[in-house]
C-alpha positions in Angstrom: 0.0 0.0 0.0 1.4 3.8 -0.7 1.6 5.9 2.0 -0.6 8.8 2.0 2.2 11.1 1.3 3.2 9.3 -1.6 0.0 9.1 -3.2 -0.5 11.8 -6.8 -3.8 13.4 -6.1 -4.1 16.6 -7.5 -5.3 16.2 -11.2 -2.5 19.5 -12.1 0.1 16.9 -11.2 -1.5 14.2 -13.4 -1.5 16.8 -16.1 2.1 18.2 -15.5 3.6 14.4 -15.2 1.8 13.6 -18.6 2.1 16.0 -20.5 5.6 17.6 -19.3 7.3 14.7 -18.4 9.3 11.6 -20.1 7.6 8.8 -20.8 8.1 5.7 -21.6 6.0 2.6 -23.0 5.6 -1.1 -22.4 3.5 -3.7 -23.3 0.9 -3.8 -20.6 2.0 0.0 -19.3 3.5 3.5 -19.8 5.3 5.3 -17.4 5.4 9.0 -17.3 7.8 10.8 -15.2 8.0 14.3 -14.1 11.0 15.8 -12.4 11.1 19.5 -12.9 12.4 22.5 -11.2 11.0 25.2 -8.4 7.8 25.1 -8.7 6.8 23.3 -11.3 7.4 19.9 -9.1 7.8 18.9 -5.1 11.0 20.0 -3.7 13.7 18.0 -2.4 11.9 18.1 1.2 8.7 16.5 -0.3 8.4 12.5 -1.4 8.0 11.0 -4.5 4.2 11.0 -5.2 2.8 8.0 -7.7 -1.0 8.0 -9.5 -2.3 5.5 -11.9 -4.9 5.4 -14.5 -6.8 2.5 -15.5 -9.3 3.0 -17.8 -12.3 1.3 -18.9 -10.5 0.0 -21.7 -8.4 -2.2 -19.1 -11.8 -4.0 -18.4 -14.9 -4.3 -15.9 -14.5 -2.9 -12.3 -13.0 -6.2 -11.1 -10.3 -6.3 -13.7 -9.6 -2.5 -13.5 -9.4 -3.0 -9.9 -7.1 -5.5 -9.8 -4.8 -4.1 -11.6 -4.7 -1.1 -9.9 -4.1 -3.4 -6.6 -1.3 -4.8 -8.7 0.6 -1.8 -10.1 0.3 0.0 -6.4 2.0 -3.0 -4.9 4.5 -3.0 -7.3 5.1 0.6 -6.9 5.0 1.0 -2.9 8.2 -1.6 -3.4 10.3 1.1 -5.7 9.6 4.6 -3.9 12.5 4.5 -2.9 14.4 4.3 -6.3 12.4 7.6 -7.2 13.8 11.0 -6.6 12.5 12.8 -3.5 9.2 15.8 -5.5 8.8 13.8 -8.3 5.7 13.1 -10.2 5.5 9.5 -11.5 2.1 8.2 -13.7 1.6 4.8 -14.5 -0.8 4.4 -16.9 -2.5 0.5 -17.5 -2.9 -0.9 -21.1 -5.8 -3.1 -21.9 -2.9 -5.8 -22.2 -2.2 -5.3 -18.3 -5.4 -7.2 -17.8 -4.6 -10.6 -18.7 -0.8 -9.8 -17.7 0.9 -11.7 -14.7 2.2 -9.9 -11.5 5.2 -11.1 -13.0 4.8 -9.6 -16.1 3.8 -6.0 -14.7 6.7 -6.1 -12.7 9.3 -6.5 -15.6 7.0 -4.2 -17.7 7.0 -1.6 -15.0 10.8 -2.0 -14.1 11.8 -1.4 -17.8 9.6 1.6 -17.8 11.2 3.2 -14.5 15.0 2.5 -16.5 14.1 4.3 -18.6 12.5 7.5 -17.6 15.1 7.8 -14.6 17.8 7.9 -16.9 19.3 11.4 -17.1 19.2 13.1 -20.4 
């Protein structure tokens, strides 16, 4: 489970992590990552904060729920791997459905790679 103070909440962060940060895409997800300056993201003092969007598209309520249960577990486990004010995404596929927890984790690690490498 994410901590309260790691949870993305604000739909302004949503918006500045999709559409201003990297991104990058896997089969069953797509990670976008926002790690600005000033204002524009947390500061230093403030945690990493993590949101997810699973759409209809993933499935019924069950499905979509499940995989939401999934992604947050998988993402509690690598806070700590994020840099402290950033804005992470992670956005489910209708192929994270019929994934594995196996398969979301290697899906999800390959995503983080390769957003958190510096430009």
């Amino acid at each position: 489970m994410l901590p309260p103070s790691h949870r993305l909440r604000r739909s302004d962060d949503f918006r500045r992590a999709v559409r201003s940060g990297r991104r990058a895409g896997r089969r069953a997800v797509v990670v976008h990552f926002f790690s600005g300056s000033g204002d524009q993201a947390g500061t230093a003092d403030e945690p990493a904060r993590v949101g997810f969007v699973v759409s209809k598209a993933v499935g019924n309520a069950v499905l979509r729920n499940r995989v939401h249960r999934r992604l947050r577990a998988v993402l509690a486990s690598r806070l700590t791997e994020l840099p402290a004010g950033s804005l992470t995404v992670v956005r489910a596929l209708p192929a994270s459905a019929s994934a594995s927890y196996a398969e979301l984790v290697d899906d999800v690690d390959a995503a983080l790679r390769r957003v958190l490498v510096p430009r």
